[in-house]
Legacy VTK file of the C-alpha trace (Angstrom):
# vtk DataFile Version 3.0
C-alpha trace
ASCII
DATASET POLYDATA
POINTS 138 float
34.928 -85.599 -48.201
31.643 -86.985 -47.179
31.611 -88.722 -43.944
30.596 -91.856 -46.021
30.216 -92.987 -49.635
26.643 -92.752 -51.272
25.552 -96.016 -52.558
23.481 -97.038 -55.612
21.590 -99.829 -56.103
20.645 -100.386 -59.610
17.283 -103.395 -59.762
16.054 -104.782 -63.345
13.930 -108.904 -63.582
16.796 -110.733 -65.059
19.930 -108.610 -63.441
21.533 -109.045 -66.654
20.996 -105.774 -68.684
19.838 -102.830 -68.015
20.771 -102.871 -64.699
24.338 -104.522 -65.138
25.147 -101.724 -67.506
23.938 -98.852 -65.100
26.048 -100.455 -62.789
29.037 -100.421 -65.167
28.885 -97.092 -66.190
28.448 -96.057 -62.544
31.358 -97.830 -61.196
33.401 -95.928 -63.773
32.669 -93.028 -64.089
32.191 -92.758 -60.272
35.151 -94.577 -59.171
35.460 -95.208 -55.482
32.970 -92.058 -54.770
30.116 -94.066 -55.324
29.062 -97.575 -53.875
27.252 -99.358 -56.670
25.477 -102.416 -56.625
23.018 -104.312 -58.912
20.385 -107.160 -58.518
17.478 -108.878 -60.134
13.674 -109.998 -59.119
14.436 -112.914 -61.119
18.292 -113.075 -61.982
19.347 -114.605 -65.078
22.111 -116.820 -65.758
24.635 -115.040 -67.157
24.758 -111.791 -67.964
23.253 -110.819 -71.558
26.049 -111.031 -74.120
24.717 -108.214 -76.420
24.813 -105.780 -73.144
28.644 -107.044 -72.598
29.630 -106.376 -76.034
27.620 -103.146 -76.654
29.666 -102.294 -72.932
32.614 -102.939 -74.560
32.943 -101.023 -77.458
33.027 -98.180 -74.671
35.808 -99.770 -72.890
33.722 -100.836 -70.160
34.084 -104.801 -69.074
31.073 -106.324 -67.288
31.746 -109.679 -68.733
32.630 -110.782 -65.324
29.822 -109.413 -63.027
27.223 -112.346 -62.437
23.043 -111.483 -62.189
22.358 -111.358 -58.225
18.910 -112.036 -56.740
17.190 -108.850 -55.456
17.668 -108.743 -51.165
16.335 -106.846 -48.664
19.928 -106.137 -47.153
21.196 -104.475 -50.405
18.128 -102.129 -50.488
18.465 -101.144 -46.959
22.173 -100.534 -47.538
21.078 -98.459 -50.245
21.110 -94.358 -50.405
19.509 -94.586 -54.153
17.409 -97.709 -55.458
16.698 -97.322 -59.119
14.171 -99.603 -60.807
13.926 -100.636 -64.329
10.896 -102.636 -64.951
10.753 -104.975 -61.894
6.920 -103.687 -61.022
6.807 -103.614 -57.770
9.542 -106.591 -56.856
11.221 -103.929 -54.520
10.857 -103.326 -51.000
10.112 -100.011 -49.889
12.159 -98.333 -46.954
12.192 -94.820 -45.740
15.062 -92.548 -46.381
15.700 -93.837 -49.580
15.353 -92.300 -52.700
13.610 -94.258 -55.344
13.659 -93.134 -59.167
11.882 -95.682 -61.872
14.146 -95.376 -64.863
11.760 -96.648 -68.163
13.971 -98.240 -70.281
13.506 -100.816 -72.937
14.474 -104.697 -72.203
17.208 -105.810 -73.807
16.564 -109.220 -73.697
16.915 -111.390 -76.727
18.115 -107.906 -78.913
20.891 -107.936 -80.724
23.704 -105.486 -80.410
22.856 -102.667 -82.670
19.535 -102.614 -80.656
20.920 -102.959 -77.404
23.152 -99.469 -78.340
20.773 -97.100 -78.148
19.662 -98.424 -74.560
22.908 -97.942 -73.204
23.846 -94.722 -74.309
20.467 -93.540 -72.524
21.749 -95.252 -69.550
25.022 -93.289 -70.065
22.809 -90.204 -70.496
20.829 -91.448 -66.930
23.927 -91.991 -65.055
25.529 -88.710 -65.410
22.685 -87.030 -64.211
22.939 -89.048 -60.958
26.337 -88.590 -60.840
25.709 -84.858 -60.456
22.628 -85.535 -58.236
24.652 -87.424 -55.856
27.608 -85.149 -56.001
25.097 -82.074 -55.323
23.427 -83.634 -52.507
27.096 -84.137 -51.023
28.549 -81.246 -51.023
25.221 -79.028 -49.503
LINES 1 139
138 0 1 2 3 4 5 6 7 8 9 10 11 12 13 14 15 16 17 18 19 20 21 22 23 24 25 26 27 28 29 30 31 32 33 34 35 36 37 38 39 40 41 42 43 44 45 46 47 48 49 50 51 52 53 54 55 56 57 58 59 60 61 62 63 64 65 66 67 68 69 70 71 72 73 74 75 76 77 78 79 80 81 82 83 84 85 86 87 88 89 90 91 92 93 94 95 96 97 98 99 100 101 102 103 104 105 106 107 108 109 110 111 112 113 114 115 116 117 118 119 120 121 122 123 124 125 126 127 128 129 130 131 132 133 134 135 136 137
């Protein structure tokens, strides 16, 4: 067991998409192995219903996470700091490893077009899963 827990954060504008549902699929298919957190440059509201539903149908409730604003605490508490079209919103520390994931906004889309989005967030986060768990165990 790894003297402590690697921790993800996962940064998108609005906190309420693309970054909510990397942080969903994360949290569960990680479990307690993995310290997850999400955040926005410009947090929304609420949380993007289309994302929530399209979460759903996988069995995966993020209907009650709520978009946080972006912090230079949580990226310093950070092993991992993925981006997803925040520009350059992020502060940069040393010692952390920063990936850019390009992934389509969606914002506004409905549920059919928010699918394909989050299955290549699925596809994303079990690749870091095995990253993470590789760089753990050398």
């Amino acid at each position: 067991m790894p003297a402590s827990l690697a921790s993800v954060l996962f940064v998108c504008v609005h906190n309420a998409g693309r970054s909510q549902m990397a942080a969903g699929f994360l949290s569960d298919r990680a479990g307690d192995r993995i310290e997850v957190r999400s955040a926005g440059s410009l947090p929304a509201d609420q949380i993007n219903p289309a994302a929530v539903e399209a979460m759903a149908e996988l069995g995966i409730d993020i209907a009650g996470q709520a978009p946080k604003i972006l912090t230079t605490e949580a990226v310093q508490a950070s092993d991992y700091v993925i981006t997803m079209g925040c520009g350059d919103a992020c502060p940069i520390f040393p010692g952390k490893k920063y990936l850019n994931w390009e992934l389509e906004d969606p914002d506004g889309k409905s549920v059919e077009a928010v699918r394909p989005i989050r299955d290549e967030i699925k596809t994303r986060i079990e690749s870091l899963i095995a990253e993470i768990d590789a760089t753990q165990e050398a």
